[in-house]
NUZA-456431 format. One record per residue (C-alpha): residue number from 0; x, z, y; residue in one letter. Coordinates in Angstrom, 3 decimals. Example, Ala and Ser with C-alpha at 12.3 -4.5 7.8 and 13.67 -1.06 7.14 Angstrom:
REM residues 2
ATOM gutor     east       up    north pator
ATOM     0   12.300    7.800   -4.500     A
ATOM     1   13.670    7.140   -1.060     S
END
This chain:
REM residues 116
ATOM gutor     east       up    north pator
ATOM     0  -27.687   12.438  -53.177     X
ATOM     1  -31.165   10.838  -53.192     X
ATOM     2  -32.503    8.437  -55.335     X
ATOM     3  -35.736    5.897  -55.908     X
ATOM     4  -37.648    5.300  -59.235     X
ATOM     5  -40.154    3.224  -60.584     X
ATOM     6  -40.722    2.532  -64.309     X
ATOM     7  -38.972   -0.512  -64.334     X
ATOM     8  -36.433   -0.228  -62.099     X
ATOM     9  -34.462    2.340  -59.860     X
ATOM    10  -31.775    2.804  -56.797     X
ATOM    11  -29.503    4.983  -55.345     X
ATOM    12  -27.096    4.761  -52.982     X
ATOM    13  -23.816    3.225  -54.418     X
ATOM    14  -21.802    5.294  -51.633     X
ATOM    15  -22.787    8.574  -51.798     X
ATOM    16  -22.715    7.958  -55.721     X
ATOM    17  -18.837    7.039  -55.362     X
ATOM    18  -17.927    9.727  -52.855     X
ATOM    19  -20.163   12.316  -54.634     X
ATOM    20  -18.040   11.135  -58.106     X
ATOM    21  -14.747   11.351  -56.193     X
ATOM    22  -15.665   14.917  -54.615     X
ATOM    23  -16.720   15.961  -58.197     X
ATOM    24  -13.678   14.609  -59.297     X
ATOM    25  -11.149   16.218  -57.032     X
ATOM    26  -12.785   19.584  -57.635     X
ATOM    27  -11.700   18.955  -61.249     X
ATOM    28   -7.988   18.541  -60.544     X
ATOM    29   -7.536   14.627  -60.109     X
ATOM    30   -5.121   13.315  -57.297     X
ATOM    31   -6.461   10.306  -55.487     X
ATOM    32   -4.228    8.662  -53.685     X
ATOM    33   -5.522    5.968  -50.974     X
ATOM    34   -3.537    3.258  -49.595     X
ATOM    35   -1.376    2.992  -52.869     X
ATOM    36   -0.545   -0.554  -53.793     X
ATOM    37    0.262   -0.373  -58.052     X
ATOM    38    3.222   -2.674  -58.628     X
ATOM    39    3.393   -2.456  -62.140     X
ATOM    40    1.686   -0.389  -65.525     X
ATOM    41    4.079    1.372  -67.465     X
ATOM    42    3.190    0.854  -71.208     X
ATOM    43    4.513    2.117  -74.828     X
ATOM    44    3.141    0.247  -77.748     X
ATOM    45   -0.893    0.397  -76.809     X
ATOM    46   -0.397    3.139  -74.802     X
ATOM    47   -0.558    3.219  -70.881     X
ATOM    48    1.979    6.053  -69.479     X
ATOM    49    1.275    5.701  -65.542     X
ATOM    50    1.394    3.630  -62.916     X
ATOM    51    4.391    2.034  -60.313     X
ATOM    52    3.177    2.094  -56.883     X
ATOM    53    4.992    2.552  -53.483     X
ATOM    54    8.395    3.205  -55.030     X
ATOM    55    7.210    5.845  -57.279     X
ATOM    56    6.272    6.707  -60.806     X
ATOM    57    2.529    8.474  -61.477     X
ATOM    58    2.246    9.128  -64.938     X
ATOM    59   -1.216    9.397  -66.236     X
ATOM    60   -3.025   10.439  -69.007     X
ATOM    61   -5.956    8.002  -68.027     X
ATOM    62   -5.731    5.353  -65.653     X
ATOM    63   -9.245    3.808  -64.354     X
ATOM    64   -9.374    0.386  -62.676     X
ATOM    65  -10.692    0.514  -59.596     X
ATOM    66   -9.057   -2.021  -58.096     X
ATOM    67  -11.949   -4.138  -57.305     X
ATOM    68  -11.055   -7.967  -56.671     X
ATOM    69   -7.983   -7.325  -57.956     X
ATOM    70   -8.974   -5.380  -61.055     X
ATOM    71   -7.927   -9.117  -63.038     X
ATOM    72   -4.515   -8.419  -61.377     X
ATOM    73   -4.184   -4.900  -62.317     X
ATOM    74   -5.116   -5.316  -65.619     X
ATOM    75   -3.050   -8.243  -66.898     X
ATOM    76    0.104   -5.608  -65.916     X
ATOM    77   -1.617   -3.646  -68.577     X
ATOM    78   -1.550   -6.601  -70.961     X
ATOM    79   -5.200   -7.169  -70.883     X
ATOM    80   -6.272  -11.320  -70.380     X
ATOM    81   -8.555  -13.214  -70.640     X
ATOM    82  -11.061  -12.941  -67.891     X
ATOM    83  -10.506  -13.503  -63.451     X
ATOM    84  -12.565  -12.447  -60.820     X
ATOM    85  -13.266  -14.881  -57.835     X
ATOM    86  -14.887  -13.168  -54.988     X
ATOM    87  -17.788  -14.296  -53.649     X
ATOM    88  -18.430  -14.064  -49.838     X
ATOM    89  -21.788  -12.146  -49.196     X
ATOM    90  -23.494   -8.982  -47.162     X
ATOM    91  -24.280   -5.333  -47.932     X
ATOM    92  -27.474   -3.924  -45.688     X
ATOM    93  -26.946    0.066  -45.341     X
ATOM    94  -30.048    0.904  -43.598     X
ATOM    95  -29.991    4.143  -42.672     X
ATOM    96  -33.430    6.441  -41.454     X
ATOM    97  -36.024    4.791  -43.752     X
ATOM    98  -38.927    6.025  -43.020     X
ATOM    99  -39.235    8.823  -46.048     X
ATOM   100  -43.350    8.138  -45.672     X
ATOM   101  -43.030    4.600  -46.999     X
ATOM   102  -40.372    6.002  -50.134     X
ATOM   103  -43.504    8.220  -51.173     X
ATOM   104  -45.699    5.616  -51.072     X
ATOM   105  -43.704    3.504  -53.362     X
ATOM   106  -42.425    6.013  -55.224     X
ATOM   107  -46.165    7.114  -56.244     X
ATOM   108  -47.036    3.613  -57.181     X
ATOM   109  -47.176    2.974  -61.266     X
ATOM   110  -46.109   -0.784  -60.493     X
ATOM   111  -44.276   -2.771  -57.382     X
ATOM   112  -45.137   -6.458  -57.216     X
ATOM   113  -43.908   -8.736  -53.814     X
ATOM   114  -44.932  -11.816  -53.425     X
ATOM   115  -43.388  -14.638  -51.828     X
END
């Protein structure tokens, strides 16, 4: 994983961060399970015990929501309101072979201005 820097600001790549995190993650003994719609959240008092999805029961001793437009929809089966997500339509550029001559150049610069 790769990264760019400048003193006010900085990037990486948001997929290699994710599937570096979920690699990591695995390695560590957490099941991922893809394609798993959750149908309900299973909850004692404050507590969250696992999750309801595809006709079975995954209890959990942490549960992260990573349900992305539907986060809103996951948690108010945890009993959390109060806020809704409305997508917004839009575009992700993944440019891939930047030339690694014009990352130096920036990345040895103290301050990047553009200009309209």
């Amino acid at each position: 994983m790769a990264a760019l820097w400048a003193p006010t600001a900085g990037q990486i790549s948001p997929w290699d961060a994710v599937f570096a995190l979920i690699e990591n993650s695995i390695t560590n003994g957490v099941k991922l399970h893809l394609a798993t719609e959750v149908k309900g959240v299973r909850i004692r008092g404050k507590r969250v015990l696992g999750l309801e999805a595809n006709g079975s029961f995954f209890e959990a001793d942490w549960v992260i929501n990573a349900a992305g437009s539907y986060a809103d929809k996951i948690a108010r089966m945890a009993g959390v309101d109060g806020y809704n997500i409305k997508p917004r339509k839009g575009e992700y550029l993944y440019l891939i072979g930047m030339n690694l001559k014009l990352i130096g150049y920036f990345s040895q610069r103290q301050h990047l201005s553009l200009k309209a």
